[in-house]
Backbone bond lengths (Angstrom), bond angles and torsions (degrees), N, CA, C in turn:
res aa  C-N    CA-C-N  psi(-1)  N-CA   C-N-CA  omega(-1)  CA-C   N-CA-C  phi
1 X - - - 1.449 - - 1.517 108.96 -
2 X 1.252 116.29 139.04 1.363 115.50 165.82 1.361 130.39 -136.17
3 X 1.276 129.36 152.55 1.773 119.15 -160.73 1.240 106.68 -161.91
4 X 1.196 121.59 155.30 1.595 118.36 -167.18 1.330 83.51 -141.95
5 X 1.597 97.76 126.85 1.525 122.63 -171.40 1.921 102.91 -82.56
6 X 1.192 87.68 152.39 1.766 93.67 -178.90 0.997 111.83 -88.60
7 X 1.646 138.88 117.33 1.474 118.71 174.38 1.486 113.46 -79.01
8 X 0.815 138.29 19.36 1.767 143.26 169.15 1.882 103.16 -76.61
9 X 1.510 94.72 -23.65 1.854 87.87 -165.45 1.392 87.98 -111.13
10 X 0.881 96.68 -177.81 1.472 120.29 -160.36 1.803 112.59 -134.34
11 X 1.781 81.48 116.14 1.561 106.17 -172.49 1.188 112.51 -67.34
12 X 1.398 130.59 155.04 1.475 126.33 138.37 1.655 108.63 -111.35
13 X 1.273 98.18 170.93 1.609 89.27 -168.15 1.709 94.71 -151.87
14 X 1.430 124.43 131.65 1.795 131.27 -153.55 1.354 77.73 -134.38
15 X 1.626 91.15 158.80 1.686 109.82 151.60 1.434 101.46 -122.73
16 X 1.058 105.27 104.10 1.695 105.69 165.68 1.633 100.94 -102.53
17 X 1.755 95.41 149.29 1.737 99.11 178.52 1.559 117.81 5.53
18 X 1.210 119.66 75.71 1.231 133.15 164.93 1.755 119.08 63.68
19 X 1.006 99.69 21.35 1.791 108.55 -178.25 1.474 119.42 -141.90
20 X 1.282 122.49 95.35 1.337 126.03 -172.86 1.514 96.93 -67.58
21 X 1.569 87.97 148.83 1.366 109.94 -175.14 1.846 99.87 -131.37
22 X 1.443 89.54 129.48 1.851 95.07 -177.01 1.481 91.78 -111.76
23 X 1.217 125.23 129.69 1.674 130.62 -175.03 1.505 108.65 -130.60
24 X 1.138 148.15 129.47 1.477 137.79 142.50 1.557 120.26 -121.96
25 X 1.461 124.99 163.95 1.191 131.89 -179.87 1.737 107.70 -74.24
26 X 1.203 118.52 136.47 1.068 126.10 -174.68 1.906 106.64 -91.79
27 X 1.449 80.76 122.34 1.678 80.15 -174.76 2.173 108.43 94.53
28 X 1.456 88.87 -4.22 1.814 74.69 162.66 1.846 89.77 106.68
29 X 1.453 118.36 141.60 0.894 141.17 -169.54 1.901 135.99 168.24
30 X 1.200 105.14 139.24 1.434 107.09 -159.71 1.288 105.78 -103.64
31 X 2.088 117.85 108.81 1.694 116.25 -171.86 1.811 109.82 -46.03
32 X 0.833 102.63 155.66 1.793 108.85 -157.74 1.111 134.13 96.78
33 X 1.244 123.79 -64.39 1.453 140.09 -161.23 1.544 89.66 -78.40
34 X 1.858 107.34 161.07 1.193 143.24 168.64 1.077 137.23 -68.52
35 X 1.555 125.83 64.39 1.907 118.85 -155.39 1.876 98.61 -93.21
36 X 1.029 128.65 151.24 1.346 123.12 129.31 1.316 117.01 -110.92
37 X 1.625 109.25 175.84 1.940 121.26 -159.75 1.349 97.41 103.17
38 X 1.382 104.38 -172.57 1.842 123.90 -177.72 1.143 117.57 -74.88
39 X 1.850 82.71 136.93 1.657 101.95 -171.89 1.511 112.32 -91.94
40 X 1.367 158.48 149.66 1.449 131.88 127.43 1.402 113.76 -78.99
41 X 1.358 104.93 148.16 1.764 120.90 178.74 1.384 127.96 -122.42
42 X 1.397 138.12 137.70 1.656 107.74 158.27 1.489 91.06 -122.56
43 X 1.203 132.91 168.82 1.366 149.98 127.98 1.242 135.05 -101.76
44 X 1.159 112.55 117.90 1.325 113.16 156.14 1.884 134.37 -113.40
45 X 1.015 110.87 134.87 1.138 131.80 161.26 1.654 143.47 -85.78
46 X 1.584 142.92 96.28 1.031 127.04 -134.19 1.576 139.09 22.36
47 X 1.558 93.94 51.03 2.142 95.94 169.91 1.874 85.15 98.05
48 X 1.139 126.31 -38.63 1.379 122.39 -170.86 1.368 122.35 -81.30
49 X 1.408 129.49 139.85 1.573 129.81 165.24 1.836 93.23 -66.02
50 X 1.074 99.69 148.79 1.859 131.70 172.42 1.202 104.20 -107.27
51 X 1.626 113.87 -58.04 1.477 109.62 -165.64 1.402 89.34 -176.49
52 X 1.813 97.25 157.81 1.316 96.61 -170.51 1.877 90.95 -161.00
53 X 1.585 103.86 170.61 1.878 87.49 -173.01 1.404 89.55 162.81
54 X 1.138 115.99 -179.44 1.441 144.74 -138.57 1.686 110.02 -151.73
55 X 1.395 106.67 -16.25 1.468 132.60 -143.55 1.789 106.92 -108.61
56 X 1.162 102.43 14.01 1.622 111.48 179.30 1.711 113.14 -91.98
57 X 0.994 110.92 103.79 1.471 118.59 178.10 1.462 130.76 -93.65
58 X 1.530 127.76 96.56 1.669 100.25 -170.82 1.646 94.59 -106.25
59 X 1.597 94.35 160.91 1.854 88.50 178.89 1.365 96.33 -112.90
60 X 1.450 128.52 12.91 1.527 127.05 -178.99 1.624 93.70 -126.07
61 X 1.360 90.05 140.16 1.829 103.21 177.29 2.052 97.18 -49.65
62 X 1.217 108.58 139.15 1.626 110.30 172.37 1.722 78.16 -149.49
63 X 2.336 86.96 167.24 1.326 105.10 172.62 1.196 110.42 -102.49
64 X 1.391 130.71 -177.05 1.547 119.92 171.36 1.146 114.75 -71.21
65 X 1.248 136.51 -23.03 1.462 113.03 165.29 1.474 135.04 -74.15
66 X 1.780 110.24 -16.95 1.193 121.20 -169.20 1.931 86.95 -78.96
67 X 0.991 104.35 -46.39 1.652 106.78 -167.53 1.997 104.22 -72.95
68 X 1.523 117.96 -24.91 1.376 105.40 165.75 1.265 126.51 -59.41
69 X 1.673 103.90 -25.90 1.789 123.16 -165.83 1.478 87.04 -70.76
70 X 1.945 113.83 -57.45 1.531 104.98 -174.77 1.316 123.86 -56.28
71 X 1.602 135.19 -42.18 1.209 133.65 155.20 1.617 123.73 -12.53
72 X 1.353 99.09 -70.29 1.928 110.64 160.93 1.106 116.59 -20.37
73 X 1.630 88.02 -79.38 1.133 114.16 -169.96 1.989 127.05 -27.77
74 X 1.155 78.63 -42.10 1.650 106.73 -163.08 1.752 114.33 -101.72
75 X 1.620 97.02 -16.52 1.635 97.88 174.83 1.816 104.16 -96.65
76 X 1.359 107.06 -20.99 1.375 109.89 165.75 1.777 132.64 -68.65
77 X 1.276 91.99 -34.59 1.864 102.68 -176.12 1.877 98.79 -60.48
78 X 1.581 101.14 178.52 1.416 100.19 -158.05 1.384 107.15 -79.58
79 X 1.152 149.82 -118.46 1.574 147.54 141.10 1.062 102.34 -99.95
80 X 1.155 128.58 -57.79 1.753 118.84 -165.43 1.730 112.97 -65.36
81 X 1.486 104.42 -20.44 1.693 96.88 157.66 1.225 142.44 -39.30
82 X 1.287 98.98 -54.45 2.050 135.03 -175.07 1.483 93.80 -47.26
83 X 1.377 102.12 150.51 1.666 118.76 174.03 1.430 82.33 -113.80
């Protein structure tokens, strides 16, 4: 996957278990608060992108960190997991 982050919005950026995760609300969003809709993501893993996308959907209000954890979450599982 590949995606080119907007610098107009505003990143957050986690270290979960050893893989920063850069996340923002698509369409504009304030770190803290509760958005649902599309996420953008990148991951990286040692210096490397893992995965990255535009393609993160929540249907329950989340914050950026709850939704960076899901990012992980979801670039880690096997392929045949993924919806």
């Amino acid at each position: 996957m590949a995606s080119t982050f907007d610098p107009a919005l505003t990143e957050s950026t986690h270290l979960i278990d050893a893989h920063l995760v850069h996340i923002y609300k698509v369409g504009g969003g304030t770190i803290g608060r509760r958005y649902q809709g599309n996420w953008a993501y990148r991951i990286h893993q040692n210096g490397r992108v893992i995965a990255s996308g535009e393609d993160l959907y929540t249907g329950a209000p989340k914050t950026h960190h709850e939704v960076a954890a899901l990012a992980l979450e979801f670039s880690l599982a096997p392929a045949g997991a993924r919806r």
